[in-house]
KEVO-217597 format. One record per residue (C-alpha): residue number from 1; z, x negated, y. Coordinates in steps of 0.5 Angstrom, whole numbers. Layout:
BEGIN
(NUM, (Z, X, Y))
...
//
This chain:
BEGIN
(1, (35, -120, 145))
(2, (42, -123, 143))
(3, (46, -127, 149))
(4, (46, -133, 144))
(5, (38, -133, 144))
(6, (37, -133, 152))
(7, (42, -138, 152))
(8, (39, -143, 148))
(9, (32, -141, 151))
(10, (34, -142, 157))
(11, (37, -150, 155))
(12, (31, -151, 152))
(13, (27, -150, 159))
(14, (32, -154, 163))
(15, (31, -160, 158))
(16, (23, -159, 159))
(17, (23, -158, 166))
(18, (29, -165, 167))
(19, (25, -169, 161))
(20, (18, -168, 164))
(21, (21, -170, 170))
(22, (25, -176, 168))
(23, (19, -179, 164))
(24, (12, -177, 167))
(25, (14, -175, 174))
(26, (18, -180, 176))
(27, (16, -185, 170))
(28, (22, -187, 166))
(29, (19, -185, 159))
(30, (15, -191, 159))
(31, (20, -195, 157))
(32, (23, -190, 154))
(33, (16, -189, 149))
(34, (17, -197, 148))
(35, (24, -196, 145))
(36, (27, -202, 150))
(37, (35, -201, 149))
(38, (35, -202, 157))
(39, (32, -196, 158))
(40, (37, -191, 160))
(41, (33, -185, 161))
(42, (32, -186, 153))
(43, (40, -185, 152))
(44, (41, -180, 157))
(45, (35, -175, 155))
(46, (37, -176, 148))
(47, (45, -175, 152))
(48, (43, -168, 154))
(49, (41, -165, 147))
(50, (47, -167, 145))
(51, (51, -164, 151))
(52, (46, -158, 150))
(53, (45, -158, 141))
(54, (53, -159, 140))
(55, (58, -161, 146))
(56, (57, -154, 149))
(57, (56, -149, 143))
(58, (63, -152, 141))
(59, (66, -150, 148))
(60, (63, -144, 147))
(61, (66, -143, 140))
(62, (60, -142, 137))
(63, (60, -147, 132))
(64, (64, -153, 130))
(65, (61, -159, 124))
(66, (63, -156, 117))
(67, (58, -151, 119))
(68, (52, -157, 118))
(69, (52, -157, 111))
(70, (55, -165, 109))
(71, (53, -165, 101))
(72, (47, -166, 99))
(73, (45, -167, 91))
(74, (41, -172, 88))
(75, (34, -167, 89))
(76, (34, -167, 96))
(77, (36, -175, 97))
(78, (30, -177, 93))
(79, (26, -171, 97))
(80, (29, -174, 104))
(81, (27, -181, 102))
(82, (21, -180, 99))
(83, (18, -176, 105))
(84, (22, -181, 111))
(85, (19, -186, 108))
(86, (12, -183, 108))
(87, (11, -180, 114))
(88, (13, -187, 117))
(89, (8, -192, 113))
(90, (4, -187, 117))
(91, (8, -189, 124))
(92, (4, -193, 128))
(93, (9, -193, 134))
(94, (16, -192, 131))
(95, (22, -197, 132))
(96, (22, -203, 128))
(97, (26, -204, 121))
(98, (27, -210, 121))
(99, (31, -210, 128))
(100, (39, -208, 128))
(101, (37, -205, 135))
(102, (32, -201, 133))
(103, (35, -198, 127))
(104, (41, -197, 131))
(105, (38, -193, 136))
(106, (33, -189, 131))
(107, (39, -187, 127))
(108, (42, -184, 135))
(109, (35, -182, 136))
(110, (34, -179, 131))
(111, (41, -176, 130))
(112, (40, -173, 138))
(113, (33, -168, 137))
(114, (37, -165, 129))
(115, (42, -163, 133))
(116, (38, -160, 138))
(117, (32, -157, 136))
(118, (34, -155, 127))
(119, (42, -155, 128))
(120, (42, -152, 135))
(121, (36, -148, 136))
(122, (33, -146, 128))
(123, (40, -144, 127))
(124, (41, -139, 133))
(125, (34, -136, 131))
(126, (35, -136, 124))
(127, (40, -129, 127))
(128, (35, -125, 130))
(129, (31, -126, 122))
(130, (32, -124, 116))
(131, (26, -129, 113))
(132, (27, -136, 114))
(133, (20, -137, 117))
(134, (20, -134, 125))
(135, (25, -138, 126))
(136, (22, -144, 123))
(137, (16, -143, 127))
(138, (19, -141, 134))
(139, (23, -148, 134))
(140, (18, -152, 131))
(141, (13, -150, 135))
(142, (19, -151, 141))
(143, (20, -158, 138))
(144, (12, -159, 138))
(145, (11, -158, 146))
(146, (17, -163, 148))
(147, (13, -168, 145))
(148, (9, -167, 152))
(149, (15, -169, 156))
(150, (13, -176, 153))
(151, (9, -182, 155))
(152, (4, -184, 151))
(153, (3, -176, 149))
(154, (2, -174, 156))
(155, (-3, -180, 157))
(156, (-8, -178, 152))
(157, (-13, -173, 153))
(158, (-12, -166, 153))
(159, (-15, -165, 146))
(160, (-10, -171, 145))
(161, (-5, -167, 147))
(162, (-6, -161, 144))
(163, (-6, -165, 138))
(164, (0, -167, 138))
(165, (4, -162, 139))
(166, (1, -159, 133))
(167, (2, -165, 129))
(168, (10, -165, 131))
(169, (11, -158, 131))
(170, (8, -159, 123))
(171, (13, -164, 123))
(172, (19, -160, 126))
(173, (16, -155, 121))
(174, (17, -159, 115))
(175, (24, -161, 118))
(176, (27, -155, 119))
(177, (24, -151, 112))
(178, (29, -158, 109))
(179, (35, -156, 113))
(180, (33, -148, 110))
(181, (34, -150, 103))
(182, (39, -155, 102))
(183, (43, -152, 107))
(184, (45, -159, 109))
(185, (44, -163, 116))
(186, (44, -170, 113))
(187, (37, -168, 110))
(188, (32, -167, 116))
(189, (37, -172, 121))
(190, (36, -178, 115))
(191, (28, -175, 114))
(192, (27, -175, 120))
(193, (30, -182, 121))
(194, (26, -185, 116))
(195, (21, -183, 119))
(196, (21, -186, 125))
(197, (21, -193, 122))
(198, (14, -196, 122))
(199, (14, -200, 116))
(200, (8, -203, 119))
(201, (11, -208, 123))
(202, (14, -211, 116))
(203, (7, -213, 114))
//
């Protein structure tokens, strides 16, 4: 296995371990589940993706942003808004729309778990594969378990629980696919994005 992979194992572990603690142990994460901007636990997880998806890569000369892939084609706007937005008609405990706050911190939000789990992780996968979908499904089933390190998730029953580390992986599956095939970071952060937006709170 290539240095670079247990290097990124090894971030995602740390992650886990610091999140389970932060948010279930020690109780941060309810405040942080509720998106309350005066939760600093939800600045400082999402803080630590950063650190670990773009910040450290740099210093190590492993990646730099023209390698995100910024152009994006008409298509793939039409698929990114088209599937944002329903998967967050279906979102029952997103961030509100209509709050300034609230878009501001999905956009951060958002940006945060792209970078850490497509942008870093699904890219340093991609290098032990020639196909596309190991590397999808490793990081996606990865992204899947993080969801255990939240509130609301933890709180439910163990069947609940394997749900939704399914339900989230499927997700990270279909974010991680879109970044494949457009070759571009915007479409899965601005899926993503969109996708955690709860439409309902409009209505």
């Amino acid at each position: 296995m290539k240095r670079e992979t247990l290097f990124a194992i090894s971030t995602f572990a740390v992650l886990f371990i610091v999140s389970f603690i932060c948010s279930i142990v020690l109780g941060m994460g309810k405040a942080e589940s509720l998106h309350e901007p005066s939760s600093l636990w939800m600045y400082a997880r999402r803080g630590l993706m950063i650190i670990f998806g773009l910040i450290i890569p740099w210093l190590r000369g492993k990646d730099n942003l023209t390698a995100f892939g910024w152009k994006v084609g008409s298509k793939w706007i039409f698929i990114t808004i088209g599937a944002g937005v329903l998967i967050g008609l279906g979102n029952k405990g997103g961030f509100d729309p209509a709050s300034p706050v609230a878009v501001i911190l999905a956009l951060f939000h958002t940006f945060a778990i792209e970078l850490f789990f497509r942008r870093y992780l699904l890219k340093t996968f991609s290098a032990l594969f020639t196909d596309m979908w190991p590397s999808i499904l490793i990081s996606s089933f990865m992204y899947g378990l993080f969801y255990l390190t939240v509130w609301t998730t933890w709180g439910l029953p163990v069947p609940g629980r394997i749900i939704f580390v399914f339900l989230f992986t499927g997700m990270g599956i279909l974010f991680s696919y879109s970044y494949n095939k457009s070759s571009c970071f915007l479409v899965p952060w601005l899926m993503h994005f969109f996708g955690v937006l709860s439409y309902r709170m409009l209505f």
